[in-house]
C-alpha positions in Angstrom: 9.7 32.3 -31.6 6.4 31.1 -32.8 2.8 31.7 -31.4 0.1 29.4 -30.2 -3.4 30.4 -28.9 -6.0 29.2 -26.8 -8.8 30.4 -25.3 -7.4 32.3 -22.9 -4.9 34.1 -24.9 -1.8 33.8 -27.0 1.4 32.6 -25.7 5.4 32.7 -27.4 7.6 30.3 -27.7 10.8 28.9 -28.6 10.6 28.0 -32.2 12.0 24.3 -31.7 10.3 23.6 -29.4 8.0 20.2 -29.4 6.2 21.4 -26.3 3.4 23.9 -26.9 1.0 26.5 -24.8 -0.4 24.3 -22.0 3.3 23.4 -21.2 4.2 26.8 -21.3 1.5 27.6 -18.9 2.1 25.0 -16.3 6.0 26.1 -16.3 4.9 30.0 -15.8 1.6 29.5 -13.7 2.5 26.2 -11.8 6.2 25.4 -11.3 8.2 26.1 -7.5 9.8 23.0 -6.6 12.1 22.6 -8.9 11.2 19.0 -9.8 10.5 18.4 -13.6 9.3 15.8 -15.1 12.3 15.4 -17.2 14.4 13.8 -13.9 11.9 11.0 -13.8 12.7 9.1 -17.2 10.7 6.4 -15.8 7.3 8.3 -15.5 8.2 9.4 -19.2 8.9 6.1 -20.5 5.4 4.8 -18.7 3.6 7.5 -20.1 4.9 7.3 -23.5 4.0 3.8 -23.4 0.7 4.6 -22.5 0.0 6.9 -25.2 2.0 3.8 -27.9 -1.0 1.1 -26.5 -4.1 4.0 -26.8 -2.8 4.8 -29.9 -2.8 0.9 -31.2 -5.7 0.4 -29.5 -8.0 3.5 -30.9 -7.0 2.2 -34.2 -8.4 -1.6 -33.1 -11.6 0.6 -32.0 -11.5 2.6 -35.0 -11.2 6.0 -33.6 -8.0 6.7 -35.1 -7.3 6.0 -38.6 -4.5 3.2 -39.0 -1.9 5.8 -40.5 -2.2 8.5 -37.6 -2.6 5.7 -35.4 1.2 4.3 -36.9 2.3 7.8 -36.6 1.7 8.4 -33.0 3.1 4.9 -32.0 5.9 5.6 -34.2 7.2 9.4 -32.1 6.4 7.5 -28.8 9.1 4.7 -29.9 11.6 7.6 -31.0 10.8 9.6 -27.9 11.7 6.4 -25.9 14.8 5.5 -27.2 16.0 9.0 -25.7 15.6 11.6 -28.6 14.2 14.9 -27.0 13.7 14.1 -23.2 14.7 17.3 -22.2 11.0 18.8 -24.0 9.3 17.4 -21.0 9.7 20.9 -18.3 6.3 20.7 -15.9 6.7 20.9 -12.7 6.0 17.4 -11.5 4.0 18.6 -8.2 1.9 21.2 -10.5 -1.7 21.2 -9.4 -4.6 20.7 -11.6 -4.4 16.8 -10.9 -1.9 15.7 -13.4 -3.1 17.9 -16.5 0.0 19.3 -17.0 1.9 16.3 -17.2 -0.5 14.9 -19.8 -0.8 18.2 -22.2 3.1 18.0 -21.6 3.6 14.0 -23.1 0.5 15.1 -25.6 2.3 18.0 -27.5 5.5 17.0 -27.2 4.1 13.1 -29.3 2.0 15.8 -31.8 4.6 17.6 -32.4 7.2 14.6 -32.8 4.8 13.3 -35.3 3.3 15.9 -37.9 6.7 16.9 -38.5 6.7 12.9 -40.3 4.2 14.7 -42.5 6.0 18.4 -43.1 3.9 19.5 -40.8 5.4 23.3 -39.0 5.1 22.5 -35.2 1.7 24.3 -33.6 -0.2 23.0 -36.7 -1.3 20.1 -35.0 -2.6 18.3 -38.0 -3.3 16.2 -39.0 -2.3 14.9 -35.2 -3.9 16.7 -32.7 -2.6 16.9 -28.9 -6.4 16.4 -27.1 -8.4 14.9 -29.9 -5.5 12.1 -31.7 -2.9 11.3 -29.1 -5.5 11.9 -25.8 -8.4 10.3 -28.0 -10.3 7.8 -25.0 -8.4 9.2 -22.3 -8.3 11.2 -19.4 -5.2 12.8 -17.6 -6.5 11.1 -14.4 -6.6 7.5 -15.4 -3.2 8.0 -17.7 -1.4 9.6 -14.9 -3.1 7.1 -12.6 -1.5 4.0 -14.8 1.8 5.4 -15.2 2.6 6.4 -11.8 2.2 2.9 -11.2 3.9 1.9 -14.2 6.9 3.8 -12.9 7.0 2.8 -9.6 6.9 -1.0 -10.6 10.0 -0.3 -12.5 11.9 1.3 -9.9 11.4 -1.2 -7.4 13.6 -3.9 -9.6 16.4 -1.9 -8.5 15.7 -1.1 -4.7 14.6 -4.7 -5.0 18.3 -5.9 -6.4 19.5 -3.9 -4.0 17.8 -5.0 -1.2 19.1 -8.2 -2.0 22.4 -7.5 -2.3 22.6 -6.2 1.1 20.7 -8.9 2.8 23.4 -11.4 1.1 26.0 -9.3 2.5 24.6 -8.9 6.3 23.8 -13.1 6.1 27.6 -13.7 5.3 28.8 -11.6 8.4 26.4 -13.2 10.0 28.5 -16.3 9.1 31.8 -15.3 9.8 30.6 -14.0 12.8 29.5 -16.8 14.1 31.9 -18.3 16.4 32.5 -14.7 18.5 30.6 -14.1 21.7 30.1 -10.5 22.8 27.9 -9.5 25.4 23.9 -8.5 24.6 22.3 -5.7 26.1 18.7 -4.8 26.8 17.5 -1.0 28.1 21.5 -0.1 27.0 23.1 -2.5 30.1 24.7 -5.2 29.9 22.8 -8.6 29.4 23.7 -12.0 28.8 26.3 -13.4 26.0 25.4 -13.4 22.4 27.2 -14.2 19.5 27.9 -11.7 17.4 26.6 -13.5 14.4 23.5 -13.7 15.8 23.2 -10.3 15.9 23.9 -10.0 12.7 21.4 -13.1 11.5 18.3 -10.8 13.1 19.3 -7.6 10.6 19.3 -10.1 7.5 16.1 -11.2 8.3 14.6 -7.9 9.1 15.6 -7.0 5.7 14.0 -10.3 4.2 11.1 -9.5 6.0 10.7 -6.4 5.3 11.4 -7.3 1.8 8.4 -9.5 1.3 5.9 -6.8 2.8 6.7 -4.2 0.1 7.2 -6.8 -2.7 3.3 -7.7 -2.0 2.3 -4.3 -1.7 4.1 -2.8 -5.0 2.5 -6.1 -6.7 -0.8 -4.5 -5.7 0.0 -1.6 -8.5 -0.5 -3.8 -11.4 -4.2 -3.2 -11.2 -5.0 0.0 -13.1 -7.7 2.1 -14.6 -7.0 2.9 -17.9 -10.1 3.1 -19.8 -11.6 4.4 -16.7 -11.3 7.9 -18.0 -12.2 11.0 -15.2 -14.0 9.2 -12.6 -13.9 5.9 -13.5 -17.0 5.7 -15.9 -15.1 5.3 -18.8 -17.3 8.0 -20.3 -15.3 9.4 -23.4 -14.1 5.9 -24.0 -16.1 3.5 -26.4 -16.0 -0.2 -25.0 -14.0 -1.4 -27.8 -11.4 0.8 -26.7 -11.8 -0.4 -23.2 -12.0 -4.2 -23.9 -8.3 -3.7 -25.6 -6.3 -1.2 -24.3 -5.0 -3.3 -21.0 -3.8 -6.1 -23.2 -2.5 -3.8 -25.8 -0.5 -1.9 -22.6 0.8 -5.1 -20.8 2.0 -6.0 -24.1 3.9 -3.1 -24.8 4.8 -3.0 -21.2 6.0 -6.3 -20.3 3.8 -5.9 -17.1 1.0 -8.4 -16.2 -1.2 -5.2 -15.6 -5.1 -5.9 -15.4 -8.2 -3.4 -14.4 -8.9 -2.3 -11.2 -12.2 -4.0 -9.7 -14.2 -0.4 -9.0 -12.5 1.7 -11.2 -14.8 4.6 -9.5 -12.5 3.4 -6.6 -8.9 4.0 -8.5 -10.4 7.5 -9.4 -11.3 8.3 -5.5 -8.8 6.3 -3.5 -4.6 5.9 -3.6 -4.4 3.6 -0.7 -2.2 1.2 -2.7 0.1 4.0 -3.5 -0.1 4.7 0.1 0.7 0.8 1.0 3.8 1.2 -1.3 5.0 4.5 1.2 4.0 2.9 4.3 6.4 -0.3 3.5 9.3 2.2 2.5 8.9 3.9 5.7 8.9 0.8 8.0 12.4 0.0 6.1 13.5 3.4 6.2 12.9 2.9 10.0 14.4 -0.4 10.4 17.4 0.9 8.5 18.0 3.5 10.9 18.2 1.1 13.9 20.4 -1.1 12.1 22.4 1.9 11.1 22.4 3.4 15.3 23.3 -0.5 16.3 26.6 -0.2 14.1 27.6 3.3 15.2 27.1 2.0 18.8 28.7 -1.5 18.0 32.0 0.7 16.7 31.8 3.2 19.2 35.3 4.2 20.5 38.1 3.4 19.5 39.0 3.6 23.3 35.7 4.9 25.4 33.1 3.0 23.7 31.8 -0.3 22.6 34.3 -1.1 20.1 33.1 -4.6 19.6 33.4 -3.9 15.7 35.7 -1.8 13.4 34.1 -0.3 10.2 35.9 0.8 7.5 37.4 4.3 7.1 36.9 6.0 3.9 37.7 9.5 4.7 38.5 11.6 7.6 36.2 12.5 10.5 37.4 15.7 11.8 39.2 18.5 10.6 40.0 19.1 14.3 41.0 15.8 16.0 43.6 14.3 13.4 43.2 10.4 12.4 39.7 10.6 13.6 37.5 8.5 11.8 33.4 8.8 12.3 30.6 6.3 11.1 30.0 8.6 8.2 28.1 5.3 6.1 25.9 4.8 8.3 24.9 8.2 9.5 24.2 9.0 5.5 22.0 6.1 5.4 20.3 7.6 8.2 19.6 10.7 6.9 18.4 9.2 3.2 16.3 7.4 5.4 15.1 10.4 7.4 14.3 11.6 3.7 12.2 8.6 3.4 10.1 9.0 6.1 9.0 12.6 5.1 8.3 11.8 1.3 6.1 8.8 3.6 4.4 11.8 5.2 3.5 13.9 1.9 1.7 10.3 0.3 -0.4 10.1 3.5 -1.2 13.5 3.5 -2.2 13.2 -0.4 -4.4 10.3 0.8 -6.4 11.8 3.3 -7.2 15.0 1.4 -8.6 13.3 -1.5 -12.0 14.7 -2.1 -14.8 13.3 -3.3 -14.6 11.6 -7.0 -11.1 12.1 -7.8 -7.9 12.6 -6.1 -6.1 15.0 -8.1 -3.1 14.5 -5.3 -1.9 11.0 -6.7 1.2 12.8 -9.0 2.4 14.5 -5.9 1.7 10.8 -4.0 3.6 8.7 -7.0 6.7 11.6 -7.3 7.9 11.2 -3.5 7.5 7.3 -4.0 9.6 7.5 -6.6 11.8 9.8 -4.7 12.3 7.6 -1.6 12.9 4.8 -3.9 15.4 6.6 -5.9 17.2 7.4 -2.6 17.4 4.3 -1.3 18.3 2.7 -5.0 21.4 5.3 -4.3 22.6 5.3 -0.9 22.4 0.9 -0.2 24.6 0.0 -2.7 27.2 2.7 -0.8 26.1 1.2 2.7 26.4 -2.4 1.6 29.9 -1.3 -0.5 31.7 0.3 2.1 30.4 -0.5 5.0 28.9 -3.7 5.3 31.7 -5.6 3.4 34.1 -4.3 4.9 33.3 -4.6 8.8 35.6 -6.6 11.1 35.5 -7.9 14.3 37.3 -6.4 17.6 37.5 -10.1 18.9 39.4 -9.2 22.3 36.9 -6.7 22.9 34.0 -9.2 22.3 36.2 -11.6 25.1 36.1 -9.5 27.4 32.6 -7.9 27.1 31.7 -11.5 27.1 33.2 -12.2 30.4 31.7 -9.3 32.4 30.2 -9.2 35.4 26.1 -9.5 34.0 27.5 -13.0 31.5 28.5 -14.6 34.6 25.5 -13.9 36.6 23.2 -14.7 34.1 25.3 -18.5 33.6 25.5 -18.9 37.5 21.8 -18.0 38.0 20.7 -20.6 35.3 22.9 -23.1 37.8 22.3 -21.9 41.2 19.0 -20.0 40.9 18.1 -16.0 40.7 17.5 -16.0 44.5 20.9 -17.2 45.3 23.2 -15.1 43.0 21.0 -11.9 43.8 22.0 -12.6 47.6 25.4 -13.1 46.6 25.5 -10.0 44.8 24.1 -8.0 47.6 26.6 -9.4 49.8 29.2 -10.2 48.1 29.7 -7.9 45.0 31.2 -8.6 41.9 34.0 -10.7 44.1 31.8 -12.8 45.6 30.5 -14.1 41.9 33.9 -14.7 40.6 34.6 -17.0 43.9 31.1 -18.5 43.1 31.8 -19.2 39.3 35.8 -20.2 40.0 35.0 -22.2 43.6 31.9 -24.6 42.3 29.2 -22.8 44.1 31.2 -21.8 47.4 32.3 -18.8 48.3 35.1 -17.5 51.1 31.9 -17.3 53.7 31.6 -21.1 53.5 27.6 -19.8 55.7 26.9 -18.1 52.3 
């Protein structure tokens, strides 16, 4: 074991460890959910990155010397090819707004890079954690940017995803195109439809959909690093400031610009909170387009039946060769997941206080979250469901030729007034002799 101290007392810990006392703190005073920040190698990777570009860019301004400057850029580039990821232990919904996630990234980079110099670990020099690798920054505006950072990333693959499964729903669309099944409105039967046309309206929900959170995730680019606590960029000199977004969307690869009001990043998440709002209204389109299959296949003898989906396992262990829509109902229940990480980033939102929202980590994690989910669970919907669903086409013949079809065709011929009569006197009989007989029925007065 070795000791560090601070002002509030000393602390032990493992020897080997690149972490040091305010890590060890947040994991005994903070931790419950189980969550750490270890699982989101994203958020790592942005932070590190973070800490590369102030590092480059406090040597630009001078504040770091060029060879502790090279140091610290150096153990962020080791750390993100993979070498000691499992160092980073805080809690990821710790309160304090972010500072354990910070002092985490800090000690573990000091660490990493006085042992360059022989340096034991807890020396921290000649790099310190707060005054080298933290030099013109703030937890709240390097949390703040890599959140954001992170999030960006993980949308490329809900994105490709996303994708993938509108391609897939467009080419049943397709093949679907020549069957006619029967609509229905308020769960009764309606007029005829073609099944591909059903199928068109999912794919360009999804599109839809699509475009709204692609415009809001693009919103995350603007950042407010440099900003510092508030958004003053006290503790910050302006040559710092005038480099460090370049230096960062270099290192990056993201076209990432300031904020306009960076007092306004400080106070306000909404664009985190326009990300969460677009997940949830796919998480909610997802589920009706998951309830319209398990409907659609519904049977194999009392239901629907209009389409089969695939079977990959067994769906009782009481009724043998039972198979349930077990694809869809999963996607149903990631997406019920998606709608309550929706509700925790509003909640963060609204109980912001004053000059800074010390919320946003718990906002960005269940982002992340509910786009890790969906990352997971569409690939296996698309996979083996999507590609694999047939068509029940005598099913869809005779749904197609039901009573409500006909009516609707003969009304559009005869008019509303005459069929509804016919009905009412007639019954379902009385339409077939209509449809069959030209326009007469047996009661040549009708």
């Amino acid at each position: 074991m070795r000791v560090e101290e601070d002002a509030i007392g000393k602390v032990e810990l493992p020897k080997e460890a690149l972490y040091g006392i305010n890590t060890v703190r947040t994991i005994e005073n903070l931790s419950f959910s189980n969550r750490t920040l270890k699982q989101y190698p994203l958020y790592v990777e942005a932070l590190l990155i973070v800490k590369k570009s102030a590092a480059a860019a406090n040597v630009k301004a001078k504040v770091l010397s060029k060879e502790v400057g090279e140091q610290i850029s150096s153990a962020c580039n080791q750390l993100l090819s993979g070498a000691n990821g499992d160092q980073f232990l805080i809690d990821v919904l710790h309160g304090g707004g972010g500072i354990g996630t910070n002092m985490n990234v800090n000690e573990v980079i000091a660490n990493f890079a006085n042992a360059a110099f022989g340096v034991e670990k807890s020396g921290y020099a000649p790099i310190h954690p707060t005054e080298h690798v933290n030099a013109s920054q703030s937890t709240s505006d390097v949390c703040h940017t890599a959140i954001r950072m992170a999030i960006i990333s993980s949308f490329q693959s809900l994105r490709q995803e996303i994708n993938d499964l509108i391609e897939k729903v467009a080419f049943k669309a397709s093949e679907f195109s020549d069957i006619t099944t029967i609509s229905r409105t308020c769960l009764q039967d309606a007029m005829r439809v073609r099944l591909g046309d059903k199928f068109s309206g999912y794919a360009a929900m999804l599109e839809r959909r699509l475009k709204h959170m692609e415009k809001a995730v693009a919103q995350l680019h603007a950042i407010n690093l440099g900003g510092t606590v508030i958004g003053s960029g006290v503790g910050a000199s302006d040559s710092y400031r005038d480099v460090i977004v370049r230096k960062l969307s270099e290192a990056s690869g993201l076209l990432l610009h300031h904020r306009e009001n960076l007092f306004d990043a400080a106070q306000n998440m909404d664009d985190l909170a326009d990300v969460s709002s677009e997940l949830k209204q796919l998480a909610s389109c997802l589920i009706k387009f998951a309830k319209d299959l398990r409907l659609l296949s519904s049977g194999p003898e009392a239901g629907f039946g209009e389409i089969v989906l695939p079977a990959v396992q067994a769906g009782s262990s009481f009724f043998p060769g039972k198979i349930n829509p077990v694809i869809p109902e999963t996607l149903i229940q990631c997406c019920f997941q998606v709608l309550g990480c929706d509700r925790v980033v509003q909640a963060a939102l609204e109980h912001g206080e004053l000059d800074l929202n010390v919320f946003e980590g718990a906002a960005g994690v269940n982002i992340l979250d509910a786009m890790n989910m969906l990352s997971s669970m569409l690939p296996k919907f698309t996979m083996l469901c999507i590609n694999g669903t047939t068509v029940n086409a005598q099913r869809c013949e005779q749904l197609s030729n039901g009573l409500i079809p006909l009516v609707v065709t003969l009304k559009e011929k005869y008019s509303y007034s005459k069929i509804s009569t016919t009905l009412k006197e007639k019954g379902h009989e009385g339409i077939k002799q209509l449809f069959y007989n030209g326009g007469e029925t047996n009661d040549t007065n009708q």
